[in-house]
N, C-alpha and C positions, 0 to 999 in steps of 0.2 A: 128845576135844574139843580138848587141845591140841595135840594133833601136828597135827589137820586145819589150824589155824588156823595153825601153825606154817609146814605144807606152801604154805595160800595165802600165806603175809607172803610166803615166797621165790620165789613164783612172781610176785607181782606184783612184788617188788623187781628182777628177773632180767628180765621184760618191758620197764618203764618206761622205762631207759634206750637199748632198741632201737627205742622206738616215738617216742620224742627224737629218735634220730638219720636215722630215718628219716623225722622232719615236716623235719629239716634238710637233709635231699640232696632232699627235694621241692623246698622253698623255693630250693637251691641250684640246683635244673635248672630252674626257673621265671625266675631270674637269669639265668641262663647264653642264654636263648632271645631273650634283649635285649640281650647283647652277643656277640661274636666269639669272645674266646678269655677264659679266667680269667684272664688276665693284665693283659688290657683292662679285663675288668670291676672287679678291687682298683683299677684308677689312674682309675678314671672320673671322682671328683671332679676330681683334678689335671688330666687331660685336659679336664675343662668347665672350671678356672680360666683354664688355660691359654690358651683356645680365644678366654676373654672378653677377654683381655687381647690377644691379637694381632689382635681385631678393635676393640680401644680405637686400640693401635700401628696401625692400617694406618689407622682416621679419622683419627688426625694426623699421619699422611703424606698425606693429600690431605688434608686442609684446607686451601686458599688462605688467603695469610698475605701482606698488604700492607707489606711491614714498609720503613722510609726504606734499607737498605742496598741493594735491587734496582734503586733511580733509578742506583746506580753503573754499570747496564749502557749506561748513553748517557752516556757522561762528556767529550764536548765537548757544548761551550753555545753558544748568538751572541743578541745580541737587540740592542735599541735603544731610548734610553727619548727625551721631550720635555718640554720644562717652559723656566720663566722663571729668565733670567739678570741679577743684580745685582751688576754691576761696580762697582770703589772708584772715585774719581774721580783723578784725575792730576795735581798744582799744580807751581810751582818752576817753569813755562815763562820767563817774564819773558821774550816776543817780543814785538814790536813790531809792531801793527799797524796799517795803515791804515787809517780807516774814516770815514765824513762828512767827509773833507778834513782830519781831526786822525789826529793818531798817539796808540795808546790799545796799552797794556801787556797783554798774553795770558798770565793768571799760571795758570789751572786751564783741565782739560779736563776735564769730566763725560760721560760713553759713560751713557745712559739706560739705563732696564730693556731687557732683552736677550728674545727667543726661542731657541731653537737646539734642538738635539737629538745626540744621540750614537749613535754606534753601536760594537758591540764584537765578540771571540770568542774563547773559552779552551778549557781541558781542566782538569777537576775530579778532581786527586791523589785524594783522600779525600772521605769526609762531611763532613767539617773544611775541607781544602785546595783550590783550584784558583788560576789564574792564567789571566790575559787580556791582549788587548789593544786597546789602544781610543781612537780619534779622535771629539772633539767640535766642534760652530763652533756658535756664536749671530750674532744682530745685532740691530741697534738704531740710537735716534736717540742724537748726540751734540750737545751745546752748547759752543762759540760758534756762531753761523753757520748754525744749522739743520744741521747735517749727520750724519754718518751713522759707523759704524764695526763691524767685524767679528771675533770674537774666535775662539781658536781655539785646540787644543789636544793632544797626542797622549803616549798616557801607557804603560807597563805598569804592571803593576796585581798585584801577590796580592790573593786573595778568602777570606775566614776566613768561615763558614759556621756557626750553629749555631742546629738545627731544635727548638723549643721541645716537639717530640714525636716523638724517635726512631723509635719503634715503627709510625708513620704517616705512608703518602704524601702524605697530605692536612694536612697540620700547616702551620700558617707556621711562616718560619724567620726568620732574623735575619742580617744579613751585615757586613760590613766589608771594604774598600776602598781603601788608601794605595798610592798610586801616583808615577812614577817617569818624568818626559819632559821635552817642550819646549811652550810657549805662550806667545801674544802675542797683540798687539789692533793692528790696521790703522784709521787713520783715512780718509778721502774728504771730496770736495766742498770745499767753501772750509775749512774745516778744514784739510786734508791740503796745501791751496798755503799758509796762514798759517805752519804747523808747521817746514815747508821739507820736504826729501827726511831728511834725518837725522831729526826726530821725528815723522813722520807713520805711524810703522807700526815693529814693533818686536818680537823674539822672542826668547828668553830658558829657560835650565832653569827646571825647574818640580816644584813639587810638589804633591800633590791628596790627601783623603784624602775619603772616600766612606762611607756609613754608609745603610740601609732596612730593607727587609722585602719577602717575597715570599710569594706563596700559591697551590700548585699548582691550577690548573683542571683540567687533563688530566696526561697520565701523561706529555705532551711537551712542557706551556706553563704554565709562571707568568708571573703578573704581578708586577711590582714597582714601590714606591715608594722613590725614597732623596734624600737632600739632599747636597752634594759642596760643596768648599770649593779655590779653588786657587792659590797664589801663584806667578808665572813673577817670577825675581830678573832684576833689575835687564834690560828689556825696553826701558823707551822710555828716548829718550835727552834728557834734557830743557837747552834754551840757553841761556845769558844774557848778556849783550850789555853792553857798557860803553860808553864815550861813542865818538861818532861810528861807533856801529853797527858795532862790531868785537867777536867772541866775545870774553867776561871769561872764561865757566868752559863745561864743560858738566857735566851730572851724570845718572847712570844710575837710574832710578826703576823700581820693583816694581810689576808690573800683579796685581790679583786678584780673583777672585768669587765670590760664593754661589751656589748654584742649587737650588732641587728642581723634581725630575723625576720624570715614572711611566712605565712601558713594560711590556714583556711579552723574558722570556725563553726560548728555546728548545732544546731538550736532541737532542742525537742519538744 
């Protein structure tokens, strides 16, 4: 009885591990039916990570991406804005003028609210940077005399630039403008025969400095609004007259104005 029991322990002992490795190379050629090679089949998880990540890598290579650095591909600009001009007034004339049969003293000249409009065109260095240049004129009514005057002005300009949302074409942005020329203001009408030929019209260096906002519509056209500030030195020439109507002095007087304006800018 024991040797029998002796003879099964080893006989089962001797089988079990062929009958193991046998459910193993089943199991293995059941694998192998779903992939190529053994070689394939050990790296298949890394193969599927792999596989996921270069189809993550190739969606954000085509994702479109609006981002404010691609406006750099039209980096010349032009536009032209409109709005109202308030020029300072003028005094210190002390001329002499005629009028109901009496002589009556011309000490100030007031140029009324103004219209005009400007136009410009640069090239944009940077996000940050570009530079233009740019002629303005307005007109209006002036006082004595009912009459009239026209103001005008021609400047370069740097343009400092900064977009409250980088990452977006669609952002406003914010700008600044000091600029660098010549301007003056022309009187007419009985004004301009009172003044004489020397103070009737008058132009002078200048300085301007420019400040808005702008908000792209299109991927070619913003609109802007901005307010501008500009003093042209010593512009009109103003006379004064001592006894028996012979010049005493004369003296050179600073013309300048406010203005805000809106317009639309154009990218190429």
């Amino acid at each position: 009885m024991n040797i029998k029991t002796t003879v099964l322990a080893i006989i089962l002992a001797t089988g079990l591990p062929v009958a193991v490795q046998a459910q193993d190379a089943n199991e293995y050629e059941n694998y192998q039916v779903a992939c190529n090679s053994g070689a394939e089949c050990n790296d298949f998880e890394v193969n599927y990570e792999q596989s996921d990540e270069d189809k993550v890598a190739q969606t954000r290579r085509t994702r479109p991406r609006r981002t404010r650095s691609s406006g750099l591909d039209s980096r010349y600009y032009a536009g032209g804005t409109l709005g109202v001009f308030f020029p300072s007034e003028i005094d210190n004339f002390n001329v002499g003028v005629l009028g109901a049969g009496n002589v009556t003293t011309l000490q100030t000249v007031d140029p009324g609210t103004g219209f005009g409009g400007s136009i410009y065109g640069g090239y944009q260095f940077s996000d940050l940077i570009g530079a233009d240049i740019e002629g303005f004129v307005s007109f209006g009514d002036a006082e004595p005399f009912d009459s009239s005057y026209t103001s005008y002005g021609f400047f370069v300009n740097p343009r400092f630039t900064y977009t409250l949302d980088p990452d977006n074409t669609d952002s406003i942005y914010l700008f600044a403008s000091p600029g660098i020329g010549l301007a003056g203001i022309n009187f007419k009408d009985d004004l301009s025969d009172a003044l004489g030929d020397d103070s009737d019209s008058g132009t002078g260096f200048a300085l301007q400095i420019k400040a808005g906002a702008g908000y792209p519509v299109s991927d070619s056209i913003d609109i802007i609004a901005q307010a501008r500030y500009f003093n042209a030195f010593n512009a009109i020439e103003t006379t004064q007259f001592g006894q028996g109507g012979t010049v005493s002095q004369t003296e050179d007087k600073d013309f300048n104005a406010f203005s805000i304006e809106a317009g639309a800018n154009f990218k190429f």
